[in-house]
C-alpha positions as CSV (number, residue, x, y, z in Angstrom):
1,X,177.2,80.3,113.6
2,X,175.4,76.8,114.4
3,X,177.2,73.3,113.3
4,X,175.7,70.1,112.2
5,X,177.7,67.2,111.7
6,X,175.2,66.6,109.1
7,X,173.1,68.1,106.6
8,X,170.5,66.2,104.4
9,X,168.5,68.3,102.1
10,X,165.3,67.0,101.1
11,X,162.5,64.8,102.4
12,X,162.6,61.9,100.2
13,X,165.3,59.2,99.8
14,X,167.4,61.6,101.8
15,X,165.5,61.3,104.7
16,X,165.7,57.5,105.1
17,X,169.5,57.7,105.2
18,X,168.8,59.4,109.1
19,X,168.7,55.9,110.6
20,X,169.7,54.7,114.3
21,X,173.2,54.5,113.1
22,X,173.1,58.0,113.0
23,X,171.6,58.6,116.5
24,X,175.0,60.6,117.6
25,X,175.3,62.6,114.8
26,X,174.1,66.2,115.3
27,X,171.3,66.0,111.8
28,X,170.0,69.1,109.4
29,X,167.4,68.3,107.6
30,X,166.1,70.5,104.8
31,X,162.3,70.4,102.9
32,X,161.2,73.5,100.8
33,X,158.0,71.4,100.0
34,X,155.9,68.6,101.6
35,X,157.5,66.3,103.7
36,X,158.2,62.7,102.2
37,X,159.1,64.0,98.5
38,X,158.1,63.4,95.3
39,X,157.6,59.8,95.0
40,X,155.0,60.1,98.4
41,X,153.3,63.5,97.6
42,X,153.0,63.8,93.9
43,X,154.5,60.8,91.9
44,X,154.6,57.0,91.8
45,X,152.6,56.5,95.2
46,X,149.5,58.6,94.3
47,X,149.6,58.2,91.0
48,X,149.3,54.5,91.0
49,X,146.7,54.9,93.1
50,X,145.1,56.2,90.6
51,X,145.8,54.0,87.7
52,X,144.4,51.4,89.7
53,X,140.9,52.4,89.9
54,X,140.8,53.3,85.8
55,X,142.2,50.0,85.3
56,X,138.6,48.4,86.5
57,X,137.4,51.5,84.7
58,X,138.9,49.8,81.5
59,X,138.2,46.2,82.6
60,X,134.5,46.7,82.8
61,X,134.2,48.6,79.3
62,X,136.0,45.4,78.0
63,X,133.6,42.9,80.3
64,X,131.1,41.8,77.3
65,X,133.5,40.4,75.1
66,X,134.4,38.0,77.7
67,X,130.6,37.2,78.2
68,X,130.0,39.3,81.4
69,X,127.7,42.4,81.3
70,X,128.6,45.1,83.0
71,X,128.2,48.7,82.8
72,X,130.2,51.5,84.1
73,X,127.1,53.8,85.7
74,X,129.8,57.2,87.3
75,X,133.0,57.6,88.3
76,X,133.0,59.3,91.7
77,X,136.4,61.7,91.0
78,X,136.3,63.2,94.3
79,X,135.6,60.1,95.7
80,X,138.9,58.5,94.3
81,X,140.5,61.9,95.2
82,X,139.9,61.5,98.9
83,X,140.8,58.4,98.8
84,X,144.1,58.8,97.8
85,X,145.2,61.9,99.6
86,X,143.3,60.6,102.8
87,X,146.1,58.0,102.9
88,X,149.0,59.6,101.8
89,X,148.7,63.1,103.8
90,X,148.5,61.5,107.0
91,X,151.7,59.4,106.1
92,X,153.4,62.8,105.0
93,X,152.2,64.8,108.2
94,X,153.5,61.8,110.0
95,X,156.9,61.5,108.8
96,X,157.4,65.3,109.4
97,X,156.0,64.9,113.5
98,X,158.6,61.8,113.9
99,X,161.1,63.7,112.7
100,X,160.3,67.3,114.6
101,X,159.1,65.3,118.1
102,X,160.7,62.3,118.0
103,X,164.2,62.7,116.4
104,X,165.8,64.2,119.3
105,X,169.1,64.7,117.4
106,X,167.5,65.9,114.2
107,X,166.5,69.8,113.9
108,X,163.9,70.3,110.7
109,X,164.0,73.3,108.8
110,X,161.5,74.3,106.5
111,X,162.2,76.6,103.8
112,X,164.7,76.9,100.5
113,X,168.2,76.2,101.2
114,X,170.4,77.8,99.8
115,X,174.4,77.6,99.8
116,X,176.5,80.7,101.1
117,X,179.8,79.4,101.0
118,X,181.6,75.9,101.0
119,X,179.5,73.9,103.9
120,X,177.6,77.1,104.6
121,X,174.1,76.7,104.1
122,X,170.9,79.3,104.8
123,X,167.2,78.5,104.9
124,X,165.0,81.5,103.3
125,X,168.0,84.0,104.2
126,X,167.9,83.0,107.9
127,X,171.5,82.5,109.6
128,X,173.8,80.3,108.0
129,X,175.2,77.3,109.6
130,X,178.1,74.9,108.7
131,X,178.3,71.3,108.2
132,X,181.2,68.6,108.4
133,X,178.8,66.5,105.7
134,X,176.5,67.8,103.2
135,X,173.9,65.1,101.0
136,X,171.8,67.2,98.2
137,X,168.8,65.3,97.8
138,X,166.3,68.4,96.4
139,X,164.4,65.8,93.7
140,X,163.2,68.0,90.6
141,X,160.1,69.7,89.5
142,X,158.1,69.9,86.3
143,X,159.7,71.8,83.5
144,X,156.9,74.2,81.9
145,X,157.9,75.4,78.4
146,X,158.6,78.9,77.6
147,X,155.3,78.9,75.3
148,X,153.0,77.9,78.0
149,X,154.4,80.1,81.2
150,X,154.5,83.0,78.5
151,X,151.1,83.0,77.8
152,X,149.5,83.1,80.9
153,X,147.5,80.3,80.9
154,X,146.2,78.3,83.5
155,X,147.6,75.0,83.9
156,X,148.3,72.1,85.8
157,X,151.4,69.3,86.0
158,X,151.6,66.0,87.9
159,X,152.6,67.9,90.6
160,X,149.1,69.5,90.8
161,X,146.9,67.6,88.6
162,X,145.4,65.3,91.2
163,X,144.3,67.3,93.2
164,X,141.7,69.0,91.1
165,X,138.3,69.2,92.0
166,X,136.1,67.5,89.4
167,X,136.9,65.9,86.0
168,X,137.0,67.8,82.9
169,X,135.4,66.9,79.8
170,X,138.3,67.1,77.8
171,X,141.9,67.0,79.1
172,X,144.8,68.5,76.7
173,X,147.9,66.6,77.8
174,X,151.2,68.3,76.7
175,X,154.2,65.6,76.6
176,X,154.1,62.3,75.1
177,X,156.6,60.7,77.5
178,X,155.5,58.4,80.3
179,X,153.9,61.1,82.5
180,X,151.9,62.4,79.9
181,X,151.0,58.4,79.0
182,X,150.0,57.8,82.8
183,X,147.9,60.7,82.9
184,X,146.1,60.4,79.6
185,X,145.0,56.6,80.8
186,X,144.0,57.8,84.1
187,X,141.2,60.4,82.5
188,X,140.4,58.8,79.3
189,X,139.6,56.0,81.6
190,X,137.2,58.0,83.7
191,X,135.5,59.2,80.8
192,X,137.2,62.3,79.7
193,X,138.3,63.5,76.1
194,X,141.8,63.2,76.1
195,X,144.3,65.1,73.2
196,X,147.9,64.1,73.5
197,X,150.5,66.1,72.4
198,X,154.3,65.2,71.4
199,X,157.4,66.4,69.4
200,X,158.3,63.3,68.4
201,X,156.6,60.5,65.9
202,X,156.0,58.4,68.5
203,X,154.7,58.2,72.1
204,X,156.9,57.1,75.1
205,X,159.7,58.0,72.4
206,X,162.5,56.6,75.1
207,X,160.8,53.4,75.0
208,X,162.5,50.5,73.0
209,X,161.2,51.2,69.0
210,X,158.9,48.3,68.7
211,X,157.7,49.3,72.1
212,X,157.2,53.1,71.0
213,X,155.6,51.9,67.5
214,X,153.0,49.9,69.0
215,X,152.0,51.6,72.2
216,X,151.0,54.4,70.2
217,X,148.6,52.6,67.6
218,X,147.1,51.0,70.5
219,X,145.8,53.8,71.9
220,X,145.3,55.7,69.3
221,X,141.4,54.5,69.1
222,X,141.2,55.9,72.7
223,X,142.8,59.7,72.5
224,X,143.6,62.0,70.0
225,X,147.8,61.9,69.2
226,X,148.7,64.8,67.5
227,X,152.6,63.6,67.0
228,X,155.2,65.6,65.6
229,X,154.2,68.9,66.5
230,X,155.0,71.6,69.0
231,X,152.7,74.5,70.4
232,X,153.4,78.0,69.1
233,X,150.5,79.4,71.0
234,X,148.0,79.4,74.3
235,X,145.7,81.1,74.7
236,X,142.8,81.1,77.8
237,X,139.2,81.6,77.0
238,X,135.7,81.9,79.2
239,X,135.1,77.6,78.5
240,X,139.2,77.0,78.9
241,X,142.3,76.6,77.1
242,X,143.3,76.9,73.2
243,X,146.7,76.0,71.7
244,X,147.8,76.2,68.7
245,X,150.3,73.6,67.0
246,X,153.3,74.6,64.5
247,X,151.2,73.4,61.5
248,X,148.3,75.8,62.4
249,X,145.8,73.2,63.8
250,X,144.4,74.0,67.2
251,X,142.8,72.3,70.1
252,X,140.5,73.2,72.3
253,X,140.4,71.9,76.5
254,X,138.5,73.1,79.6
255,X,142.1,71.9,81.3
256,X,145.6,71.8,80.0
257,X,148.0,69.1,81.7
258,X,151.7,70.1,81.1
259,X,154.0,67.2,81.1
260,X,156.9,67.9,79.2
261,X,159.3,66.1,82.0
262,X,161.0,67.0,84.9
263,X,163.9,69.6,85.6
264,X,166.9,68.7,88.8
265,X,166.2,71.4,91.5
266,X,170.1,71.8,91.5
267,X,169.7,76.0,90.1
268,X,167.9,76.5,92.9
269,X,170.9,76.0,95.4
270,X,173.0,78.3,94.9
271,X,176.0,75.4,94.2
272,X,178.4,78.2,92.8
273,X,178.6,79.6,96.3
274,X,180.4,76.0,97.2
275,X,182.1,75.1,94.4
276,X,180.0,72.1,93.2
277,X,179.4,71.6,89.6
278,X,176.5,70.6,87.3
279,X,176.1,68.5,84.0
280,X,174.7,70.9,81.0
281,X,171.3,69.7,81.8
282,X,171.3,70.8,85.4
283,X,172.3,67.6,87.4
284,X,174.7,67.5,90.0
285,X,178.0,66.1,88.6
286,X,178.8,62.9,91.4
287,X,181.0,60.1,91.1
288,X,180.3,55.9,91.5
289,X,180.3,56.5,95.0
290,X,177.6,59.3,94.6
291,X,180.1,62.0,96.1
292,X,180.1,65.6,94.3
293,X,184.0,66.8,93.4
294,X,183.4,69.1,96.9
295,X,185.1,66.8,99.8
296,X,182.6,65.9,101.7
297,X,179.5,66.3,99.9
298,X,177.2,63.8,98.6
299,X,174.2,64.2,96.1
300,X,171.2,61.3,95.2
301,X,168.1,60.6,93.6
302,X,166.7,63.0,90.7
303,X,168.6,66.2,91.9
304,X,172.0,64.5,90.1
305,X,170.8,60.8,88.3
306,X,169.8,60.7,84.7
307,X,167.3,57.6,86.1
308,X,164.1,59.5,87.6
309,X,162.8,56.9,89.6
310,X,162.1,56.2,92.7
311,X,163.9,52.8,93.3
312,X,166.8,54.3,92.3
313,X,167.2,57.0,94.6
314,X,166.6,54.7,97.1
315,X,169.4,52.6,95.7
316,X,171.9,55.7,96.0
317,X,170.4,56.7,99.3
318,X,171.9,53.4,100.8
319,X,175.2,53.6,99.1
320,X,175.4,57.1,100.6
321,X,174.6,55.9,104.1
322,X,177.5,53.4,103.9
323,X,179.6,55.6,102.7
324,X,179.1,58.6,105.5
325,X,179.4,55.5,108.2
326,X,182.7,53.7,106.2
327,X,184.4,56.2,104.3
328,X,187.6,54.0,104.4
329,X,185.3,51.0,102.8
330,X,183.3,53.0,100.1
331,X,180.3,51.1,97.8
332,X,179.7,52.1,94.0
333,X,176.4,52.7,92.9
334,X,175.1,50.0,90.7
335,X,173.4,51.4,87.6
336,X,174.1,48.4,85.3
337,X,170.7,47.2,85.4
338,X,167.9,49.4,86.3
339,X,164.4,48.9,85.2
340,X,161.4,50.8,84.9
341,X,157.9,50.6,84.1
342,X,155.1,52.9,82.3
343,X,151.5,52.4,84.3
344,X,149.1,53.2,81.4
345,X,147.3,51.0,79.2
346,X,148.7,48.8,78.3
347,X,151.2,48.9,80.9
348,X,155.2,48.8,79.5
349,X,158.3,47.9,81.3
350,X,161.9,47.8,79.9
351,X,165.4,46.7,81.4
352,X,168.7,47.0,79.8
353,X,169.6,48.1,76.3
354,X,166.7,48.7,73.3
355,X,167.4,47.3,69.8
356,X,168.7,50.9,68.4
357,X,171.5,51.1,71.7
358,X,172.5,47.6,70.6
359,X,172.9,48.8,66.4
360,X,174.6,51.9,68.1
361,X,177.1,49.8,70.0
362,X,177.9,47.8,67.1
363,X,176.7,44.1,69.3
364,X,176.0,41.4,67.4
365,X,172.6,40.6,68.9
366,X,169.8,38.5,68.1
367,X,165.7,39.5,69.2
368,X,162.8,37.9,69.9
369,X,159.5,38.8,70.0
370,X,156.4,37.2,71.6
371,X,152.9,37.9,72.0
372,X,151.1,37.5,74.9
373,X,148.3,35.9,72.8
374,X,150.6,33.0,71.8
375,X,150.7,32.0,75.3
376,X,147.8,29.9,77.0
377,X,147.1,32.8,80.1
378,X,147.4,35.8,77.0
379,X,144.9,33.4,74.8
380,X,142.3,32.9,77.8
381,X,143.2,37.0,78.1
382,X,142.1,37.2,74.1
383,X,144.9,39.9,74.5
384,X,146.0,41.3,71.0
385,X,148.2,43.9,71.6
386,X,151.3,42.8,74.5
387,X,154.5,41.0,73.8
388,X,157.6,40.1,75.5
389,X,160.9,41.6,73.3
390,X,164.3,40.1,74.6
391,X,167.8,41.0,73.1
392,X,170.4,39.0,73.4
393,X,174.3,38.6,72.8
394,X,174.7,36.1,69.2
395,X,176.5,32.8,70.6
396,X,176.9,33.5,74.5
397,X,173.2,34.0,75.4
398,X,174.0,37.1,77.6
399,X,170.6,38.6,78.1
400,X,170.9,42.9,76.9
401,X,167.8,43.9,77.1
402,X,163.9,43.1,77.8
403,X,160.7,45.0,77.2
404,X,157.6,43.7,78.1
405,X,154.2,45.6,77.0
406,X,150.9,44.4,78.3
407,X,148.7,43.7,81.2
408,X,151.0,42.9,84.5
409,X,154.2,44.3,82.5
410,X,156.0,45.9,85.7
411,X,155.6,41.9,86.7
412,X,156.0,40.0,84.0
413,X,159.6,41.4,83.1
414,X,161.1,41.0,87.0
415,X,162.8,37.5,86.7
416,X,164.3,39.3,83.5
417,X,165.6,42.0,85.9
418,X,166.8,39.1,88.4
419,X,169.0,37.2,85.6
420,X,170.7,40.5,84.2
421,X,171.5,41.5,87.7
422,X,173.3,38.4,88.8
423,X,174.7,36.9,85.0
424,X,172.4,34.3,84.0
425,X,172.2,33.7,80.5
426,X,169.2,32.9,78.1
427,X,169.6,29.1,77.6
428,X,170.3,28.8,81.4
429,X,167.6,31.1,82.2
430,X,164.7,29.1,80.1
431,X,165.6,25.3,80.7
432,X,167.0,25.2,84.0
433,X,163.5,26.1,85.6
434,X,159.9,25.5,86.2
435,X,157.6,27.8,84.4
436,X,154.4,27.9,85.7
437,X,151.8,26.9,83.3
438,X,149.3,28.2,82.3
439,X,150.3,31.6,83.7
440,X,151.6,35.0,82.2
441,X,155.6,34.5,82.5
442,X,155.5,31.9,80.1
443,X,155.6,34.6,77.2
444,X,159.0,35.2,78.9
445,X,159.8,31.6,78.6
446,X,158.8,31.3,74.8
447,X,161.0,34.6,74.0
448,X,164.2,32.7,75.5
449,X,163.4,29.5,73.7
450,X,162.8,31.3,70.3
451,X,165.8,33.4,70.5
452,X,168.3,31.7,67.6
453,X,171.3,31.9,69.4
């Protein structure tokens, strides 16, 4: 039976742990799908580059009122398509070739590992091998509801979605969350009908509560929100897709887009076989130093994190490096702070607590909130919709929690990030500074000042 000093399953953040410090280390590494992972293939990276184009989309719609005419004469789909997978295919294709032809010490196998026994592992029932070290870095895939994969229908998820090969006329969007919110901007703003569909009473229901509330009255003038329902049926038909809701209404689509979330590819391991546990929702159970209660295995990124993101699975991919090179000198992982942002329209990022974890804490807190149009950039802007929310601890001035919705959100909130992350308060954080003026941070600036500590 073949030994590896190391196995690394998964493409993604598990791949960029397989640095020149581990040149002398005998490397497994493991892809079922595409090479690079989620964030390269299917998620933040193409997806953005998407959400960039229907921004100009949106911008030019909006150009009169700002005394500019401008018309928006076709959006070339295949065009923007091509586009984006002509860059990020060749960056996938290339990250697999370094790692087949030019990782001497590395052997690549592709297929769906499975475990056989404690540090056993086969790939698509070939012959096992063994491993000293194991890191689980499978990612997650899109969770379809029992409704929709019951039915039969055709449909697609972000993992697919993109790659389609013309727009349809009127997209049905199943999930309210921030996928289904990216998604539903990116074709609403190339012209298709968009229906949005979600459980709860609000979209991005994770979302701080002022956040949720107003996001979803923003857009409500662009797609149809059908909120608080769930589908009971789906049917397929000659010109598409029906569903029905649980209050007997029903919506026709010539595509469905289910976005419901994402599930940890944990189940499909076989982690019985070693002994390594999982949380009721299906993620790897690991400690602070991202190590599973099985000696000598390690697990990152969405296959084990309640954070989906990107950032921080590259976070825990570096903690995990140190820790295989200096197991006598271990680092936590350092969830304390982690931000994230929504790219739709308008954009949203949050870090830190929202108002309802602070009532459920018991803090005694104080908020502010400030428009963007109360600022001079946001007036010039004539934006009427973003704002700046801060939380913050009643006397001390320790910053809980910030969520910024607008144009430029995933920027605007970073120097928020920056004084969570290393302890600076809100009185330090808004007089001890220059604030460039006239320019977008300054609705960050007003929030401190008008907190009433």
């Amino acid at each position: 039976m073949r030994h590896h000093d190391l196995v690394v399953i998964g493409t993604g953040s598990g791949n960029s742990i397989i640095d020149d410090r581990f040149a002398d280390l005998d490397v497994a590494l493991i892809e079922h799908g595409v090479f690079g992972g989620t964030c390269l293939n299917v998620g933040c990276i193409p997806t953005k580059m998407y959400v960039y184009p229907a921004d100009i989309a949106q911008h030019i719609r909006h150009a009169a009122r700002y005394g500019i005419d401008a018309s928006l004469d076709k959006v070339r789909w295949t065009d923007i398509r091509d586009r984006v997978f002509g860059r990020i295919d060749p960056i996938s294709a290339g990250g697999r070739e370094y790692r087949v032809d030019r990782s001497p010490n590395v052997t690549v196998y592709e297929g769906h590992a499975r475990f056989t026994g404690p540090k056993e592992l086969g790939v698509d029932g070939g012959e096992p091998f063994t491993a000293d070290r194991i890191v689980i870095a499978a990612g997650g895939r899109p969770a379809i509801p029992a409704v929709i994969t019951e039915s039969g229908v055709p449909y697609e998820t972000s993992d697919t979605v993109m790659r389609i090969d013309s727009l349809p006329e009127h997209l049905i969007v199943v999930g309210a969350g921030y996928i289904g919110a990216e998604f539903a901007h990116v074709f609403s703003a190339f012209g298709c009908r968009v229906t949005i569909v979600g459980r709860g009473e609000t979209l991005v229901r994770s979302q701080d509560e002022t956040v949720a509330e107003r996001f979803t009255a923003a857009v409500r003038d662009r797609w149809d929100v059908r909120l608080g329902h769930t589908i009971v049926r789906a049917e397929h038909s000659a010109d598409g897709v029906e569903i029905e809701l649980d209050d007997g209404a029903t919506v026709r689509g010539d595509l469905l887009l289910v976005a419901t979330g994402r599930t940890p590819n944990g189940d499909r391991l076989d982690l019985e076989k070693a002994g390594i546990p999982v949380h009721d929702d299906g993620r790897i159970v690991v400690d602070e130093y991202q190590r599973t209660p099985v000696d000598g295995v390690w697990a990152l990124g969405d296959v084990s994190s309640k954070y989906q993101l990107k950032h921080v699975a590259n976070h825990e991919s570096k903690v995990v490096a140190h820790n295989l090179l200096h197991p006598d000198a271990l680092r936590r992982s350092d969830h304390r702070f982690v931000p994230w942002a929504v790219f739709t329209d308008p954009q949203i990022a949050a870090v830190g607590a929202t108002e309802a974890d602070c009532r459920e804490q018991g803090l005694d807190y104080v908020v502010k909130v400030q428009a963007y149009g109360d600022v001079a950039y946001g007036w010039a802007m004539e934006d009427t919709t973003g704002f700046c929310k801060i939380l913050a601890e009643r006397g001390t001035g320790r910053l809980l929690g910030a969520h910024v919705m607008g144009p430029q959100a995933s920027i605007v909130i970073q120097p928020l990030i920056q004084a969570m992350s290393f302890g600076l308060g809100a009185r330090e954080m808004a007089t001890g500074q220059y604030w460039i003026h006239p320019a977008l941070p300054e609705v960050v600036e007003n929030a401190l000042l008008g907190l009433d500590l």
